[in-house]
N, C-alpha and C positions, 0 to 999 in steps of 0.2 A: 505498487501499491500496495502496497502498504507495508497493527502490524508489531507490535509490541508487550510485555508483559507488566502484569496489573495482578493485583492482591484480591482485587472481585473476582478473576477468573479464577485463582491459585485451587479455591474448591473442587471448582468444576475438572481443572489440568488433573488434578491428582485422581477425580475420577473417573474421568474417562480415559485415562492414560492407562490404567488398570483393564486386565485381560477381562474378559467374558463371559462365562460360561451356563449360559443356560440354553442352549440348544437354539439359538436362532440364531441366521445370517448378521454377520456383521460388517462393517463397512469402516474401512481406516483412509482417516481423513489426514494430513499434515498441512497447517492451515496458518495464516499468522494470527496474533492475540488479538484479539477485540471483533475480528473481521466474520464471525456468524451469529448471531442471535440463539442464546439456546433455546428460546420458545420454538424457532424453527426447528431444530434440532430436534428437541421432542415429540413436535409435531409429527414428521416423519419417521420414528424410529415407531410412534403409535400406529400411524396409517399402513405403515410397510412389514408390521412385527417384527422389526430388528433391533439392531444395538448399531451405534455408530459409536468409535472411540477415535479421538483428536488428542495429537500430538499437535505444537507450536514452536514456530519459530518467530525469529527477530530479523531476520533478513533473508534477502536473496541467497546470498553469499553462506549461510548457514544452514537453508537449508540444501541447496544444492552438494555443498562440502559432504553432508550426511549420506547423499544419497549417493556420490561417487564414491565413498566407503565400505557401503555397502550397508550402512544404517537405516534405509528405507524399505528394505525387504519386508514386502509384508502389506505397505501402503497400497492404499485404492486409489484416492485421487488428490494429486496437490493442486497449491495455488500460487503457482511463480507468475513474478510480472514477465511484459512485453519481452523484455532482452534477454531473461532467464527460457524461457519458453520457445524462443526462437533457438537457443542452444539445447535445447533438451529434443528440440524436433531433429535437426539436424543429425544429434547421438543415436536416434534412435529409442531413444525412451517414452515414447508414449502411443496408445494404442490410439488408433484411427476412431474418431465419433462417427458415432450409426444416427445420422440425424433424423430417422423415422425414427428413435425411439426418444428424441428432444422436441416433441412439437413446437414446446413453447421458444423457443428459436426465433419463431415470428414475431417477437419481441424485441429485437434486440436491433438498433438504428445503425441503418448505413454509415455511419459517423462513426460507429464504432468498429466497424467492419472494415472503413475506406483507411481509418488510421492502423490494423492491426496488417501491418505488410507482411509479417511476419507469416502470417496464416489466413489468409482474407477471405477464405474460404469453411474456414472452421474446422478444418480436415483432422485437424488435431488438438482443437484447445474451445472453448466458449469463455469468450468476456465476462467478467464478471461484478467487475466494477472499473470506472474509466473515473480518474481525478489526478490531486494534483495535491501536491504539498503548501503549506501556506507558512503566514507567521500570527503566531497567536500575540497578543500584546493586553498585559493587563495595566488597563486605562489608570487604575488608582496609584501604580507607581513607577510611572514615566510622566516628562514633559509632557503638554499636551499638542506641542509643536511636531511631534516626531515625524518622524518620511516612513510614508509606506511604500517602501521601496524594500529589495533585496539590502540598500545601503541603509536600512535602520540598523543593520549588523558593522557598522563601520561609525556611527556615532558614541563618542567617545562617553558622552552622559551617562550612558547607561550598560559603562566596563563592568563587568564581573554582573551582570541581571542578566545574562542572556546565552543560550546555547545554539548549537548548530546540528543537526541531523549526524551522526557519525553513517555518512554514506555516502558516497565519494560520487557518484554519477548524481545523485539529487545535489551537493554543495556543488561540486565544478560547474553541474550543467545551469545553476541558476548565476553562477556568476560569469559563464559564458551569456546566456541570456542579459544579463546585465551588462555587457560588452556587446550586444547587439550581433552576436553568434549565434549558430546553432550549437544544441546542447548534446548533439551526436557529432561535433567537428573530431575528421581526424586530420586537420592541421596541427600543428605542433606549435605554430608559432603563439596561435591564436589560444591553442591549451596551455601552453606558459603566462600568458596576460593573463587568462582567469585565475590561473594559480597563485601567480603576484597580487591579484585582489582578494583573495581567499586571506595567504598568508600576511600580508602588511597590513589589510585594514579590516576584516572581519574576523579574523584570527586572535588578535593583540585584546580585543572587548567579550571577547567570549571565555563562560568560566569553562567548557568544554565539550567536545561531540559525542551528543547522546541520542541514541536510539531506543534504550528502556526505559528509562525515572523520569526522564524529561517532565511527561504532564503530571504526575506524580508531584514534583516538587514544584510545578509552575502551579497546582491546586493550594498548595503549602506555602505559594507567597516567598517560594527562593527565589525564583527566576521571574523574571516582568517581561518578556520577550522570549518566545522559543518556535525556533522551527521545526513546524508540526503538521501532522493529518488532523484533518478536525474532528475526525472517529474518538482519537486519543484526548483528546480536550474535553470533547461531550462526555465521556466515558469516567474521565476524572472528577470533574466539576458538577456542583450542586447548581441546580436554576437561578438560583441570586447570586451564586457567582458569577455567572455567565454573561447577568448583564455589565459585569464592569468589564468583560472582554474582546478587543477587537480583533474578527478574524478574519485575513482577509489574501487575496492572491494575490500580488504582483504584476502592475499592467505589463512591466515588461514583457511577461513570459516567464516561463521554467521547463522546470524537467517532470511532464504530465505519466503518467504510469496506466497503464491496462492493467492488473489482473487479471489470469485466467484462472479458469478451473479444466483441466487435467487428466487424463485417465492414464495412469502407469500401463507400459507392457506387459509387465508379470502382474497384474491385477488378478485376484481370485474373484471378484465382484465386480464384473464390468456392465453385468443388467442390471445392479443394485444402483450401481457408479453413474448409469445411465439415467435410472428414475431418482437420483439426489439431485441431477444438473438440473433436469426437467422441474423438477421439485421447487427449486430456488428461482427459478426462472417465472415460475408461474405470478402474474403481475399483484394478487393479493398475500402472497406470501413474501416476495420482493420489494414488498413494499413494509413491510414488517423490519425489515435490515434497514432501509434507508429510512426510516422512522427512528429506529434506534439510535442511531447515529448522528444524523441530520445531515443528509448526500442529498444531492440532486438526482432524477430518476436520467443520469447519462445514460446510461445501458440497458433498460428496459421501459420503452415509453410509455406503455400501458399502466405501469405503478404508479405513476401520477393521480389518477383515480381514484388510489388507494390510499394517498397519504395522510397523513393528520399534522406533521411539523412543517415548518419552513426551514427548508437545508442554510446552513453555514456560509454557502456559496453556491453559483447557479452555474448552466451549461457553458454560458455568455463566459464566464470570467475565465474559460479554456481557452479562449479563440488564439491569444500568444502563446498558449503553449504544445509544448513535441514529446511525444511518446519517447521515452527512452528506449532506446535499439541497441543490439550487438553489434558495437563494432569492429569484432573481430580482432585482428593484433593488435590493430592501434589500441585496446584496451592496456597493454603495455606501457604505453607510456600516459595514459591515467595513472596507471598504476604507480608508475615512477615520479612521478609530480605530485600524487596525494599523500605517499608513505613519509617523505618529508615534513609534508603540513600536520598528517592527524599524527605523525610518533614524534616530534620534536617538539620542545618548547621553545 
């Protein structure tokens, strides 16, 4: 989950990206684009006297590459989804959570707990946010017949208006879902058929797979269809744009994502790293992010209280879809099925 980079944050990147120096504790975040609220951020760098500096990424896969590099030395706490998280347990890279110093913990719904297999106990990781990717569609220039389906990407009307998430476990696993699969299969046969609907019919209408400029240019009126988080759509668009946009989930199903939040091994700040989870977690501050955004309160039930917006999409519209998980080798041959579809024309 999420997740992307934006010209509103480009400020904020350059600033906090910039070393520290005034004598107080600081706190290193690697975080994806759009995904914290600086009013939160500020909040707590007042309440706590510190400095928090944030680093972003654009994927999974990015930031993870950085950090077996040896590029995250230094970081407090990231924010990888469900199947990055489950791999990073396993490695050994993250420090065990002291859940007496997360009271607000008691927030966070069985539901969220009962889908994170990976860690169901929190031992290593706190949810952060549970959702799901959609399709954005701007109403003034498409038919108004379209299918809200995964296969609006296979209607030929609207060739060259529409992009696809450049991320291989979100496209496969919804057009597994769309074949009536799981979006964690490691059969082979059945990951070939999603592939042959990716590449012959959603492939051919699309101008290409984007995971930064997407909402960018779908604000700009390039794109009339893009597969998106709806963080990055609210984050783009003005309020009167918004009402020409429909954004919506897939009764099928897809490929749902957890974010966590993280605590590194080599953390230098793991009671700071402690009281930012707690921090975020607290249901009037958490509720400050999914206002920004316009998220459904999945993962902290008490923010509902606190809300002022009505989210994009609601709990209810998760019910088809499956956490993306590690599947271990069979990521292989994702791997070998997608390199075809996203490098070749």
């Amino acid at each position: 989950m999420k997740k992307f980079l934006l010209l509103l944050s480009l400020t904020f990147i350059l600033f906090s990206s910039c070393s520290k120096d005034d004598g107080k504790d600081t706190l290193h975040i690697y975080n994806w684009t759009y995904y914290m609220p600086e009013s939160i951020v500020a909040k707590f760098e007042e309440e706590y006297e510190c400095d928090i500096v944030i680093d972003y990424f654009s994927s999974n896969e990015e930031m993870f590459a950085k950090l077996q590099a040896g590029g995250g030395d230094g970081y407090d706490i990231i924010f990888p989804s469900a199947d990055y998280t489950s791999i990073m347990i396993k490695l050994g890279m993250l420090s065990e959570i002291d859940h007496e110093q997360i009271p607000n913990l008691k927030y966070i719904p069985s539901l969220v707990k009962d889908k994170a297999l990976y860690d169901p106990a929190m031992r290593y990781s706190v949810p952060y946010f549970m959702g799901a990717a959609g399709i954005a569609v701007n109403k003034t220039l498409v038919p108004p017949d379209y299918e809200r389906s995964w296969n609006i990407f296979a209607d030929e009307r609207m060739k060259g208006k529409m992009t696809l998430l450049d991320d291989m476990r979100e496209v496969l696993g919804d057009a597994l879902k769309t074949l009536g699969y799981s979006n964690n299969t490691i059969n082979e046969k059945e990951l070939e058929e999603a592939a042959i609907l990716v590449s012959s019919a959603w492939k051919p209408n699309i101008v290409k797979f984007d995971a930064e400029s997407f909402a960018k240019a779908f604000a700009r009126g390039e794109f009339a269809v893009v597969h998106s988080y709806s963080d990055n759509i609210v984050a783009e668009l003005t309020d009167e744009q918004m009402k020409n946009v429909d954004f919506f989930l897939p009764e099928s199903g897809g490929s749902m994502y957890i974010d966590n939040m993280v605590i590194l091994k080599d953390s230098d700040e793991k009671e700071l790293a402690h009281a930012f989870i707690n921090f975020v977690h607290d249901p009037e501050n958490y509720a400050v992010f999914l206002d920004e955004f316009s998220l459904p309160p999945t993962t902290n039930t008490e923010a509902i209280n606190y809300m002022k917006t009505t989210p994009l999409f609601t709990s209810e519209d998760l019910n088809n879809y499956e956490v993306i998980i590690d599947v271990g080798e069979s990521l292989d041959a994702y791997n070998r099925l997608w390199e075809p579809i996203r490098y070749t024309n």
